[in-house]
PDB file of N, CA, C and O in Angstrom:
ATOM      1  N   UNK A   1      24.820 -17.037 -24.123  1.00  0.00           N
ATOM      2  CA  UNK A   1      25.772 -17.915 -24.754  1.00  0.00           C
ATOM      3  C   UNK A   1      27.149 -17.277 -24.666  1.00  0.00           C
ATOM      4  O   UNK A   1      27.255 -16.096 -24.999  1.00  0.00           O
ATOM      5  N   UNK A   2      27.964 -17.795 -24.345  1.00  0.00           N
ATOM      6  CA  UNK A   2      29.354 -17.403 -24.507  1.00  0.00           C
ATOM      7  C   UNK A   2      30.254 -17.702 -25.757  1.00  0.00           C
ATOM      8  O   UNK A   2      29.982 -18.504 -26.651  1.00  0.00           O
ATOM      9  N   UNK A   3      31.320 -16.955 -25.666  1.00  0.00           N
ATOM     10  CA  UNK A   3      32.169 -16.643 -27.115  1.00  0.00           C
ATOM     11  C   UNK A   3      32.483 -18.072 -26.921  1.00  0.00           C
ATOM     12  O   UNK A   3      31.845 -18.538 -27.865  1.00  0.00           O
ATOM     13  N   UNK A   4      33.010 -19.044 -26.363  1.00  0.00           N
ATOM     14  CA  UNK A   4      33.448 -20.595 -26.045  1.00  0.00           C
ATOM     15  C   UNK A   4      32.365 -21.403 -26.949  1.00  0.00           C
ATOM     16  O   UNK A   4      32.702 -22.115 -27.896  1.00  0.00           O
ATOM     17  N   UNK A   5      30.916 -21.184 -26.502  1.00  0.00           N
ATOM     18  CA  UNK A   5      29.667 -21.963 -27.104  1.00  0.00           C
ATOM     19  C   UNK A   5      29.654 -21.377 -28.746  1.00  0.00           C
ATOM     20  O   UNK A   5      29.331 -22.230 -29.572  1.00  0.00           O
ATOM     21  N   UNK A   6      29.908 -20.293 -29.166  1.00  0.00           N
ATOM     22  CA  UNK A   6      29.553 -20.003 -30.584  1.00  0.00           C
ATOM     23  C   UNK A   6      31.110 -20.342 -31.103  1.00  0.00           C
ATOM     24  O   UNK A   6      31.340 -19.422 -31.887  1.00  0.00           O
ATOM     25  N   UNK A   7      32.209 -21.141 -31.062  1.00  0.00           N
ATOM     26  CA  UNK A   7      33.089 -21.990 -31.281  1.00  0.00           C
ATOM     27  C   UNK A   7      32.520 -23.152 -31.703  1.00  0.00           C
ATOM     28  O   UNK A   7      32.754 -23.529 -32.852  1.00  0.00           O
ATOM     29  N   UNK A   8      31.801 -23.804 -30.970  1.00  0.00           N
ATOM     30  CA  UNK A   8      31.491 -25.092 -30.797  1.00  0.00           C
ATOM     31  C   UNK A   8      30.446 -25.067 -32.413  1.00  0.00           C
ATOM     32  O   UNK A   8      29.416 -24.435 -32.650  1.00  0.00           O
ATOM     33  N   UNK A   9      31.266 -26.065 -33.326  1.00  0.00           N
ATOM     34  CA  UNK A   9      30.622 -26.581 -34.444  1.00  0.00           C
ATOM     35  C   UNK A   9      29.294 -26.881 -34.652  1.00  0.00           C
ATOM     36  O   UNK A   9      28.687 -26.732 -35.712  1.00  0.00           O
ATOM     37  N   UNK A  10      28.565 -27.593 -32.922  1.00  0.00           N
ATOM     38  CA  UNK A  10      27.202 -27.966 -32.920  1.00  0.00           C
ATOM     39  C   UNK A  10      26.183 -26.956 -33.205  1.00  0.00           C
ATOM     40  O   UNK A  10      25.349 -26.875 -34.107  1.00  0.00           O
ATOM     41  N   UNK A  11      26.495 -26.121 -32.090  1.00  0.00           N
ATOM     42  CA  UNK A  11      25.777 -24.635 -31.939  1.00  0.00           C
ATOM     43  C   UNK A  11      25.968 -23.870 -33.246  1.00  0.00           C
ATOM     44  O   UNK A  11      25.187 -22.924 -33.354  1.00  0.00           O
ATOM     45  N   UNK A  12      26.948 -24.070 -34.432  1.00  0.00           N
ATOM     46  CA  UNK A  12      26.805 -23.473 -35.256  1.00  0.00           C
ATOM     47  C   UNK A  12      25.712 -24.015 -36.784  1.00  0.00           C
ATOM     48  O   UNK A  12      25.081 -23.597 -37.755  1.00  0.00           O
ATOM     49  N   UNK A  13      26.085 -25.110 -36.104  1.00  0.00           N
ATOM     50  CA  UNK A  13      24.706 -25.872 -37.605  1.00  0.00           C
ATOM     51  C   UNK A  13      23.096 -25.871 -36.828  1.00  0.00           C
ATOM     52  O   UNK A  13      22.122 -26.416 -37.347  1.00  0.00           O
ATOM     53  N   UNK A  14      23.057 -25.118 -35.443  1.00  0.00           N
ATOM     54  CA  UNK A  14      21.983 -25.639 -34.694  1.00  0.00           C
ATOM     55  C   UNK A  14      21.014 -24.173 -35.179  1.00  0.00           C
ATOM     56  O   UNK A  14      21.447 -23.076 -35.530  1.00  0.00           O
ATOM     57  N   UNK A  15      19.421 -24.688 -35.029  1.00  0.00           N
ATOM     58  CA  UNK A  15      18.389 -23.311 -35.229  1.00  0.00           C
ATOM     59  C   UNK A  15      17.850 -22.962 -34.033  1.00  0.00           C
ATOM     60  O   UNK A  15      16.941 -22.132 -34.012  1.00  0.00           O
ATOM     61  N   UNK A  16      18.339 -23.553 -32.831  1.00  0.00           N
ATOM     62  CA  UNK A  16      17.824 -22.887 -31.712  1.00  0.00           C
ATOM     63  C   UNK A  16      18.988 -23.628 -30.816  1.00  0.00           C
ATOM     64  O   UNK A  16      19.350 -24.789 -31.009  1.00  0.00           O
ATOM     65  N   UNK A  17      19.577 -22.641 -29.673  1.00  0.00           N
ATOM     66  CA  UNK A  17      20.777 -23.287 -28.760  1.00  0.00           C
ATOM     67  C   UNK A  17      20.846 -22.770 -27.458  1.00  0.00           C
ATOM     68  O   UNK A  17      20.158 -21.749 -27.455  1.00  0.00           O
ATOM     69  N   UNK A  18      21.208 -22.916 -26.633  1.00  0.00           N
ATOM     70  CA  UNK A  18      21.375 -22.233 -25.050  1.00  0.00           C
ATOM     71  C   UNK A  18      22.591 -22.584 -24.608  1.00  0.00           C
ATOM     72  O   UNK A  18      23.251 -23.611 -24.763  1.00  0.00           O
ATOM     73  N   UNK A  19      22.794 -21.559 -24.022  1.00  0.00           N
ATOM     74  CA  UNK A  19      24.653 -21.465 -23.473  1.00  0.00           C
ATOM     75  C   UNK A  19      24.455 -22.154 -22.273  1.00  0.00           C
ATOM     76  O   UNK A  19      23.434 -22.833 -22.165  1.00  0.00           O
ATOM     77  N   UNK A  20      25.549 -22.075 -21.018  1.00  0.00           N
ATOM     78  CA  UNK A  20      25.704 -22.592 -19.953  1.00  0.00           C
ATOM     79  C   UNK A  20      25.160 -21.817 -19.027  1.00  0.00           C
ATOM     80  O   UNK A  20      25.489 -20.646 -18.835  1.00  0.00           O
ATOM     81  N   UNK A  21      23.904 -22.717 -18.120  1.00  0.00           N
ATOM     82  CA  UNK A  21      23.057 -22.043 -17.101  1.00  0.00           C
ATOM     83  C   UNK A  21      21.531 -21.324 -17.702  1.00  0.00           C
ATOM     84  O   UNK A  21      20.661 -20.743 -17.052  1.00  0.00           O
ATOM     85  N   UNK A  22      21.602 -21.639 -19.315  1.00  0.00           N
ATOM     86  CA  UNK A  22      20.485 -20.920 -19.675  1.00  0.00           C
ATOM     87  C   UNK A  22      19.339 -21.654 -19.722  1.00  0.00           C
ATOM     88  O   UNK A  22      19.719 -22.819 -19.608  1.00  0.00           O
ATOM     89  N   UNK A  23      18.328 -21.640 -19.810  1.00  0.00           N
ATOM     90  CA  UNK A  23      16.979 -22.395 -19.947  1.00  0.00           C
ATOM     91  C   UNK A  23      15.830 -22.118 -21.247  1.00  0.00           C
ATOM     92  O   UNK A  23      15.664 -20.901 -21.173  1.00  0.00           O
ATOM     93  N   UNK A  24      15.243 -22.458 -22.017  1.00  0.00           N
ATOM     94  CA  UNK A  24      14.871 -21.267 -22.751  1.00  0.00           C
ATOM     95  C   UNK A  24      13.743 -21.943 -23.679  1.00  0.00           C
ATOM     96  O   UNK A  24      14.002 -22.938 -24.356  1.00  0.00           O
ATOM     97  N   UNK A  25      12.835 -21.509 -23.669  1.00  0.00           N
ATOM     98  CA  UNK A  25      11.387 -21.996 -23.744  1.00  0.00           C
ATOM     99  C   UNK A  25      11.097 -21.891 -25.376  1.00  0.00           C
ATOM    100  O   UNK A  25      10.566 -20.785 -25.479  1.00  0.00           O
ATOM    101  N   UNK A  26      11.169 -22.453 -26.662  1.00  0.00           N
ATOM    102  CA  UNK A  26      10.619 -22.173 -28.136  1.00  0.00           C
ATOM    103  C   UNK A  26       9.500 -22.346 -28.391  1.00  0.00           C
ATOM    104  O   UNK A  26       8.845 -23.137 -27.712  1.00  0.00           O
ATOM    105  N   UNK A  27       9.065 -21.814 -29.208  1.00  0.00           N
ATOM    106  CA  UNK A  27       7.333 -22.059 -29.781  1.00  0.00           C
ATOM    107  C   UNK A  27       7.870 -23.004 -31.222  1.00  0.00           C
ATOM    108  O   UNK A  27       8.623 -22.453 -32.025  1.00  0.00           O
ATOM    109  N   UNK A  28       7.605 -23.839 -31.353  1.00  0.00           N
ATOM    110  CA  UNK A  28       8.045 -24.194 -33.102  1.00  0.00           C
ATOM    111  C   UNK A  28       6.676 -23.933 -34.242  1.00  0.00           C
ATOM    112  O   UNK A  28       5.514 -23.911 -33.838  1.00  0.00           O
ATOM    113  N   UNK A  29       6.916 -23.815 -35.172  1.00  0.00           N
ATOM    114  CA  UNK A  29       6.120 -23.504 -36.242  1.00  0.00           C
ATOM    115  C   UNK A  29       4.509 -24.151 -36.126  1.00  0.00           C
ATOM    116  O   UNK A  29       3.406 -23.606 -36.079  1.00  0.00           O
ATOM    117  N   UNK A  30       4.888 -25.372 -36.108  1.00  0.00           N
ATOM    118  CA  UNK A  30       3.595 -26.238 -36.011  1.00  0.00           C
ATOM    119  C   UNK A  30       2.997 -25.847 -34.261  1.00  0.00           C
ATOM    120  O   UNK A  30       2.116 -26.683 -34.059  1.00  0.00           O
ATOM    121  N   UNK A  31       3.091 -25.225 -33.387  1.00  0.00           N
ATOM    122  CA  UNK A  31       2.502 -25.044 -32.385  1.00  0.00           C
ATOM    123  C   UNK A  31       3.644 -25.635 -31.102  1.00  0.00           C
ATOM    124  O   UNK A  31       3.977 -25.136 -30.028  1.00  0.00           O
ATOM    125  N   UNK A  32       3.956 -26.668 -31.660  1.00  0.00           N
ATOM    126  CA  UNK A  32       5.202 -27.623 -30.093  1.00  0.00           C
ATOM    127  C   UNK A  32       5.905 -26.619 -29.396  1.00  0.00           C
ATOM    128  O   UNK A  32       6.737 -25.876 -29.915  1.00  0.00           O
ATOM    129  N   UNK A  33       5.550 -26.607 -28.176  1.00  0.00           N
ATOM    130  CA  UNK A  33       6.732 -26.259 -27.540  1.00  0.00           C
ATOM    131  C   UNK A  33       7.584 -27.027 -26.900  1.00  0.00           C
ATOM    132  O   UNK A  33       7.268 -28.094 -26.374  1.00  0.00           O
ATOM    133  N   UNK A  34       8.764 -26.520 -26.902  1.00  0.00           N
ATOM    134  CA  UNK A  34       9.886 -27.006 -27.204  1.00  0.00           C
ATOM    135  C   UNK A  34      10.963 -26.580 -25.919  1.00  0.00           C
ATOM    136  O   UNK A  34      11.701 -25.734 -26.426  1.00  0.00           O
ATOM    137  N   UNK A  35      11.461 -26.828 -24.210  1.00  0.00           N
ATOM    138  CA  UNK A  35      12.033 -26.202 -23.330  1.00  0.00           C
ATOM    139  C   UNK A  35      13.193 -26.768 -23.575  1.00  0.00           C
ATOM    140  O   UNK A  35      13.263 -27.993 -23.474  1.00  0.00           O
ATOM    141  N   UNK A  36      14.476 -25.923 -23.990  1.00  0.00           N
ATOM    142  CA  UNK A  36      15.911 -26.643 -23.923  1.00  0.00           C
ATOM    143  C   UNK A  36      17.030 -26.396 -22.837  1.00  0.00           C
ATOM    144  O   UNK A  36      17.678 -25.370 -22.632  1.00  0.00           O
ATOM    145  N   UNK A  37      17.069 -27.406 -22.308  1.00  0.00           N
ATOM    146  CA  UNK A  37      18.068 -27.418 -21.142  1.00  0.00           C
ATOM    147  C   UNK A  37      19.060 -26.511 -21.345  1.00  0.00           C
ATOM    148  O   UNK A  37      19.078 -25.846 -22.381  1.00  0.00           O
ATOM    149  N   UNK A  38      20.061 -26.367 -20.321  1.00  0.00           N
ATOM    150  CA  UNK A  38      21.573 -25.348 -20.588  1.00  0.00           C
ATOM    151  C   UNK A  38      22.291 -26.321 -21.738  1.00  0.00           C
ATOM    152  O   UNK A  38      21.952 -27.505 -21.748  1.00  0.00           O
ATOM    153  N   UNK A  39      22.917 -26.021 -22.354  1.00  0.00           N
ATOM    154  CA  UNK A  39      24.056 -26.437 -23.298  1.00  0.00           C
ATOM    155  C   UNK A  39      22.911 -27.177 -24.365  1.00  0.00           C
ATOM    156  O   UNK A  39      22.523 -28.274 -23.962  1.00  0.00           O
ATOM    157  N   UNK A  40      22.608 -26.934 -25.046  1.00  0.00           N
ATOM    158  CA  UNK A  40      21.378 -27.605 -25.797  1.00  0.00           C
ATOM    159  C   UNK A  40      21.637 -27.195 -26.627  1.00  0.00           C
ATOM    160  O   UNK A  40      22.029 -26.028 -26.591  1.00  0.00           O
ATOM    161  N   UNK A  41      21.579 -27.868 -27.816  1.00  0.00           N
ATOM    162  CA  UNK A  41      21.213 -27.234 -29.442  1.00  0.00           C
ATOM    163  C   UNK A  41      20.170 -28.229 -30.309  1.00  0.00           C
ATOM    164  O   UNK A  41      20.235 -29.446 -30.132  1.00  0.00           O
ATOM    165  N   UNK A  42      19.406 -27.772 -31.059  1.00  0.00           N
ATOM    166  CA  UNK A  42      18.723 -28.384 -31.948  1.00  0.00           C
ATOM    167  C   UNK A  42      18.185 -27.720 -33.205  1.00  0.00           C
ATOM    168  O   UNK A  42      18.253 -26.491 -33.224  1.00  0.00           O
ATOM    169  N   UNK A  43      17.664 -28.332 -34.248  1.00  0.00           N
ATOM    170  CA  UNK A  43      17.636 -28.033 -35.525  1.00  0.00           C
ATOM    171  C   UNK A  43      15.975 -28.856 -35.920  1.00  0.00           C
ATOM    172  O   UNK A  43      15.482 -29.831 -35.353  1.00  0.00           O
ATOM    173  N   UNK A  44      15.536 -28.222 -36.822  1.00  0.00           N
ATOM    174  CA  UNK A  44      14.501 -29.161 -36.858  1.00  0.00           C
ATOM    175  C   UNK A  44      13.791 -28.656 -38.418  1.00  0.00           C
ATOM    176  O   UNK A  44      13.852 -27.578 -39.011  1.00  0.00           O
ATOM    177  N   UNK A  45      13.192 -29.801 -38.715  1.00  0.00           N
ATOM    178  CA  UNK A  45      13.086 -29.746 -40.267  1.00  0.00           C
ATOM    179  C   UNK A  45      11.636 -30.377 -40.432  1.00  0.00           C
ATOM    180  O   UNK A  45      11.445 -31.581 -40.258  1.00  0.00           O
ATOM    181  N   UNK A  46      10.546 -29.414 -40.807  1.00  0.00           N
ATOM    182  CA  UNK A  46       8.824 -29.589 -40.801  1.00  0.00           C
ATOM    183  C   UNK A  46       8.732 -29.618 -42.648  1.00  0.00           C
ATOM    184  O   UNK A  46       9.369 -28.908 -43.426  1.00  0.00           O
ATOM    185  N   UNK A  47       7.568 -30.848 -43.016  1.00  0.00           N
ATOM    186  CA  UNK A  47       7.080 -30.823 -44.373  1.00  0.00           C
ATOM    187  C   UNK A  47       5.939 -31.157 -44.334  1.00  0.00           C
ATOM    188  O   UNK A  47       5.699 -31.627 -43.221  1.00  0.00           O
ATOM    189  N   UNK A  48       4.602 -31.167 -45.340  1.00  0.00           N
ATOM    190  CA  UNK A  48       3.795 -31.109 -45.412  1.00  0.00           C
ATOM    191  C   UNK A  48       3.450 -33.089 -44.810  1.00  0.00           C
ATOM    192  O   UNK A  48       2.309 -33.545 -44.883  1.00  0.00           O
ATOM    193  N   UNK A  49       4.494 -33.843 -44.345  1.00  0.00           N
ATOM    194  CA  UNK A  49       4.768 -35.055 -44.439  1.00  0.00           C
ATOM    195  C   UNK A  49       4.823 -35.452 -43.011  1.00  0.00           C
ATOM    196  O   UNK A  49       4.189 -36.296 -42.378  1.00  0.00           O
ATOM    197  N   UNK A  50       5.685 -34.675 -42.701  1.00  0.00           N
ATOM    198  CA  UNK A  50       6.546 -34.734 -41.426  1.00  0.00           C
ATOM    199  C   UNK A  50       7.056 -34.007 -40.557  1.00  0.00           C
ATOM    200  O   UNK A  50       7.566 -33.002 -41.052  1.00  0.00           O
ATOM    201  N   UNK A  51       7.169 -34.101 -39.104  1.00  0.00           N
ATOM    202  CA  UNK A  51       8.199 -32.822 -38.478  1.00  0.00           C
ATOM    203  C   UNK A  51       9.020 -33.916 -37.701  1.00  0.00           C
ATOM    204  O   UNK A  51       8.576 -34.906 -37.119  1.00  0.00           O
ATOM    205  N   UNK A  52      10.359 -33.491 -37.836  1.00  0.00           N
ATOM    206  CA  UNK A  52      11.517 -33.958 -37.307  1.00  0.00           C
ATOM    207  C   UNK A  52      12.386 -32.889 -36.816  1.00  0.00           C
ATOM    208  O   UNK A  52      12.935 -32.002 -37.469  1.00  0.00           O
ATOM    209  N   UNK A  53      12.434 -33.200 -35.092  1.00  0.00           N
ATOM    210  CA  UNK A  53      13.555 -32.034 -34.185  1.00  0.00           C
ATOM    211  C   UNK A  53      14.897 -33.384 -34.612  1.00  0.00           C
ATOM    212  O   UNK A  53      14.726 -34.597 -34.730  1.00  0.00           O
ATOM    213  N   UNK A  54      16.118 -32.609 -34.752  1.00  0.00           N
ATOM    214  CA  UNK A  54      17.412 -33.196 -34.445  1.00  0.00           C
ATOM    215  C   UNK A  54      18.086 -32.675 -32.942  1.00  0.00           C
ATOM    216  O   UNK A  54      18.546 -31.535 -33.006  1.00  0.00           O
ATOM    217  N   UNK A  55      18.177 -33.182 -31.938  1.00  0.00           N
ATOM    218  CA  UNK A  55      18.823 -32.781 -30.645  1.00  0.00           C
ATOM    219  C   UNK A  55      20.271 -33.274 -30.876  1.00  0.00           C
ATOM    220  O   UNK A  55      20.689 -34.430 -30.948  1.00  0.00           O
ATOM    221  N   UNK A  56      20.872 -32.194 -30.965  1.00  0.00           N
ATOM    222  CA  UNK A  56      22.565 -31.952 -31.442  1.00  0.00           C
ATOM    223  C   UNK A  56      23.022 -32.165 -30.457  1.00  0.00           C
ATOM    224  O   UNK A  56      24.023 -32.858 -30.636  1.00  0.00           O
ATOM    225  N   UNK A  57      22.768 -31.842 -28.875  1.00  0.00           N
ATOM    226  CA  UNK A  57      23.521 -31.432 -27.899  1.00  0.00           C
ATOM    227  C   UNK A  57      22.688 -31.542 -26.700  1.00  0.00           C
ATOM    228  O   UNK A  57      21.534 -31.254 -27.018  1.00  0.00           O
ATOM    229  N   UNK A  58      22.771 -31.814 -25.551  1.00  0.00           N
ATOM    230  CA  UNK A  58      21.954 -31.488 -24.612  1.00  0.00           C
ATOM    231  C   UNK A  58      20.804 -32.133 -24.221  1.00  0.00           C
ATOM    232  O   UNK A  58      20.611 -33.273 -24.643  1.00  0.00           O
ATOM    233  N   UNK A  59      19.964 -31.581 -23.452  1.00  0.00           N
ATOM    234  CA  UNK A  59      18.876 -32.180 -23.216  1.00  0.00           C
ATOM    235  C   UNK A  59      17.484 -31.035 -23.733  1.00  0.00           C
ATOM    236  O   UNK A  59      17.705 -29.824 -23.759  1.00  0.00           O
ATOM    237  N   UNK A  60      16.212 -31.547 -24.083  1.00  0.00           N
ATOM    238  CA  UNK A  60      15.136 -30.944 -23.889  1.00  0.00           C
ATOM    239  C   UNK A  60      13.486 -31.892 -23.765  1.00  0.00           C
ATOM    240  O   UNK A  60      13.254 -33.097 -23.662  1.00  0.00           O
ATOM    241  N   UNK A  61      12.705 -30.842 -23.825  1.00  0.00           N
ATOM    242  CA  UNK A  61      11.547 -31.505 -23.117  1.00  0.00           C
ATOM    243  C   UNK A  61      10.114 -30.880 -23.933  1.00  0.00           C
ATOM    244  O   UNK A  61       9.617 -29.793 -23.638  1.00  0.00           O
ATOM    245  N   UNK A  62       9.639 -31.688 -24.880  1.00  0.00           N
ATOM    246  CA  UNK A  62       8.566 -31.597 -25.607  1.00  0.00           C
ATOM    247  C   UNK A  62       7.228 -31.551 -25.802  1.00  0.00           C
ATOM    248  O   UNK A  62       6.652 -32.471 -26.382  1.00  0.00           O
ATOM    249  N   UNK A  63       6.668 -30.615 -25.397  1.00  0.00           N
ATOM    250  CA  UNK A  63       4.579 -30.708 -25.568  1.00  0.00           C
ATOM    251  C   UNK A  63       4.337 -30.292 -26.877  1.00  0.00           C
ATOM    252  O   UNK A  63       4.223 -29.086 -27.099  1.00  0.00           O
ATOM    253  N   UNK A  64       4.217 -31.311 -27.999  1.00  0.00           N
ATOM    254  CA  UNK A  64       3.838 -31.453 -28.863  1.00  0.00           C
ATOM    255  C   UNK A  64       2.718 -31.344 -29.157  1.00  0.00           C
ATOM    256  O   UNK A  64       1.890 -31.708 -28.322  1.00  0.00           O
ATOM    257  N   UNK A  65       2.336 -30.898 -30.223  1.00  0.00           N
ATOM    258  CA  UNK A  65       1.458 -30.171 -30.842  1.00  0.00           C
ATOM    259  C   UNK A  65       1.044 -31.441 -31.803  1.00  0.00           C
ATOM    260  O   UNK A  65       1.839 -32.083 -32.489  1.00  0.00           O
ATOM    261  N   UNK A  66      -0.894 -31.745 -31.666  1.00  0.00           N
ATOM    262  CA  UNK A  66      -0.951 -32.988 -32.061  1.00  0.00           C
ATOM    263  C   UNK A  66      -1.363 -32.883 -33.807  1.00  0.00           C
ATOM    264  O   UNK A  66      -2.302 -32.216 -34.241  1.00  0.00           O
ATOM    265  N   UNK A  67      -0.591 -33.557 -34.490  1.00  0.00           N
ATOM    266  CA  UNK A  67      -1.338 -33.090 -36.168  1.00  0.00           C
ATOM    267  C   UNK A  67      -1.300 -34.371 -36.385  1.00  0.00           C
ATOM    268  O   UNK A  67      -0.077 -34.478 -36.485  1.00  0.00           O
ATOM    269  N   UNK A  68      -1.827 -35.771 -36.585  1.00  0.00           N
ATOM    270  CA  UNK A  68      -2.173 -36.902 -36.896  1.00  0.00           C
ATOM    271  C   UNK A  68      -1.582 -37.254 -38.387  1.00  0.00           C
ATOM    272  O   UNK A  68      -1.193 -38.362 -38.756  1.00  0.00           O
ATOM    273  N   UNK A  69      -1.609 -35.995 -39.183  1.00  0.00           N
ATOM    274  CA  UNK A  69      -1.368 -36.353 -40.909  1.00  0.00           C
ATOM    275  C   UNK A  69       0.334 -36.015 -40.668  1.00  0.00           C
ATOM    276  O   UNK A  69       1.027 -36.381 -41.617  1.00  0.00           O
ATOM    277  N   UNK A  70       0.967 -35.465 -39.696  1.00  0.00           N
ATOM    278  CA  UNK A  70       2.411 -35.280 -39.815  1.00  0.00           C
ATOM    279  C   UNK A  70       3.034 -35.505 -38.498  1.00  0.00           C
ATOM    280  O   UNK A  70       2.891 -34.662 -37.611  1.00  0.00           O
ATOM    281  N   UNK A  71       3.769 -36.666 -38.292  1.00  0.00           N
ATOM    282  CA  UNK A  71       4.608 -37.773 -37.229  1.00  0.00           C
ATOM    283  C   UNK A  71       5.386 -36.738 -36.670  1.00  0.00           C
ATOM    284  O   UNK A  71       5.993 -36.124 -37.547  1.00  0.00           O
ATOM    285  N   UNK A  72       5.635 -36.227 -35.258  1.00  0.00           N
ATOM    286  CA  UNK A  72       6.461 -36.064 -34.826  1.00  0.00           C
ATOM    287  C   UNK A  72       7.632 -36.915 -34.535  1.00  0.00           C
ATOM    288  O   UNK A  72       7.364 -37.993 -34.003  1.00  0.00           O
ATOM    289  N   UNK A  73       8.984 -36.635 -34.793  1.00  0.00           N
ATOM    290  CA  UNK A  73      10.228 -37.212 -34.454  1.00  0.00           C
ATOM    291  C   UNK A  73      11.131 -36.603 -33.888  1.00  0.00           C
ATOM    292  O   UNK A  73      11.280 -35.399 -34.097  1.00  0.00           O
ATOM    293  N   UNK A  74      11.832 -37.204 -33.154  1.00  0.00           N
ATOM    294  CA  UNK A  74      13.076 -36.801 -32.059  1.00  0.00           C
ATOM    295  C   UNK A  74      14.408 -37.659 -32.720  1.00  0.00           C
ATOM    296  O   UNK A  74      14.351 -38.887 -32.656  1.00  0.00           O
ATOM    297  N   UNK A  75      15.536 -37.054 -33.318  1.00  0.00           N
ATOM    298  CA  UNK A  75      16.281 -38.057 -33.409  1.00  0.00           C
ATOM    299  C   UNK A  75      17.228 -36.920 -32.420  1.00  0.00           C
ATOM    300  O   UNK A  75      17.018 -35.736 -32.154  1.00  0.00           O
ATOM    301  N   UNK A  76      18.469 -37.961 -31.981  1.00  0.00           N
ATOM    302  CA  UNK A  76      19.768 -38.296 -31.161  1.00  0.00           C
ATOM    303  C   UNK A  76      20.555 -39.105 -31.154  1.00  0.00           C
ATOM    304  O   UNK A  76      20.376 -40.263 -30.778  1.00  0.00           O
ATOM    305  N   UNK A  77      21.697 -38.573 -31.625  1.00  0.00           N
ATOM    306  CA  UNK A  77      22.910 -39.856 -31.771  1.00  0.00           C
ATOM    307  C   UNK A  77      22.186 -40.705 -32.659  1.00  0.00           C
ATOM    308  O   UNK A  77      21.638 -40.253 -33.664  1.00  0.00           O
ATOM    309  N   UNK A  78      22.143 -42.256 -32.254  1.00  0.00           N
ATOM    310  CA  UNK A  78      21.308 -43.403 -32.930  1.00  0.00           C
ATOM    311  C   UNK A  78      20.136 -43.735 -32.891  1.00  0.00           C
ATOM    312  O   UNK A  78      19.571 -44.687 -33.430  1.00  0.00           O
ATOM    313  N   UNK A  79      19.640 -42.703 -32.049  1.00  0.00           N
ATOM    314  CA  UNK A  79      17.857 -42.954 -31.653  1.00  0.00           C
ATOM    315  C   UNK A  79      17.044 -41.811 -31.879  1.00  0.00           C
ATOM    316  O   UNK A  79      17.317 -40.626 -31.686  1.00  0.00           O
ATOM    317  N   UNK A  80      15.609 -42.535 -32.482  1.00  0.00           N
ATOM    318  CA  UNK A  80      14.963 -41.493 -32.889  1.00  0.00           C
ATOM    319  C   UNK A  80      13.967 -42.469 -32.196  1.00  0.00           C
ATOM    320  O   UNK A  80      14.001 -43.689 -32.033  1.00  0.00           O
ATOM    321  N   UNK A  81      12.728 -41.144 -31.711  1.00  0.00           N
ATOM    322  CA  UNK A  81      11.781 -41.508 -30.937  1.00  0.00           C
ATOM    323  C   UNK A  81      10.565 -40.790 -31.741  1.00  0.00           C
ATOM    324  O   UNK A  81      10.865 -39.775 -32.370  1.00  0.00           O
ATOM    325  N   UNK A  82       9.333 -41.196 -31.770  1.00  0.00           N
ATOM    326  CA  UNK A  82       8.025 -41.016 -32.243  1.00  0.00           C
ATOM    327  C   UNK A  82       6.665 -40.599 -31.309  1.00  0.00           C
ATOM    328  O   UNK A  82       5.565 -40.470 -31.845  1.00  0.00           O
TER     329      UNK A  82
END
């Protein structure tokens, strides 16, 4: 990440982010993995209810981890996907 990207407001409210040219593979709590493109940020918020990623920035690409009693969600901008 560069000093330019830890400027950027997104990357600072974000719990996982990648600078320019980076690629970078997460495990999330519940098992999902989680690959985030270069310039990517996201945040994500798990309850005994629910897990919801927020994609702040960028692109990424999801193998979700299947738990039937708690919905995976993707929100972006105005769209959230299930």
């Amino acid at each position: 990440m560069s000093a330019g990207d830890i400027a950027d407001p997104t990357v600072l409210t974000a719990e996982y982010a990648t600078g320019t040219a980076e690629i970078r593979e997460i495990v999330l709590s519940d098992g999902t993995i989680v690959t985030l493109d270069a310039s990517t940020a996201i945040k994500s918020r798990f309850s005994d209810a629910h897990r919801e990623v927020e994609l702040l920035g960028g692109a990424a690409f999801f193998a979700v981890s299947r738990d039937p009693s708690r919905p995976f969600t993707v929100s972006a901008a105005d769209l959230t996907a299930r």
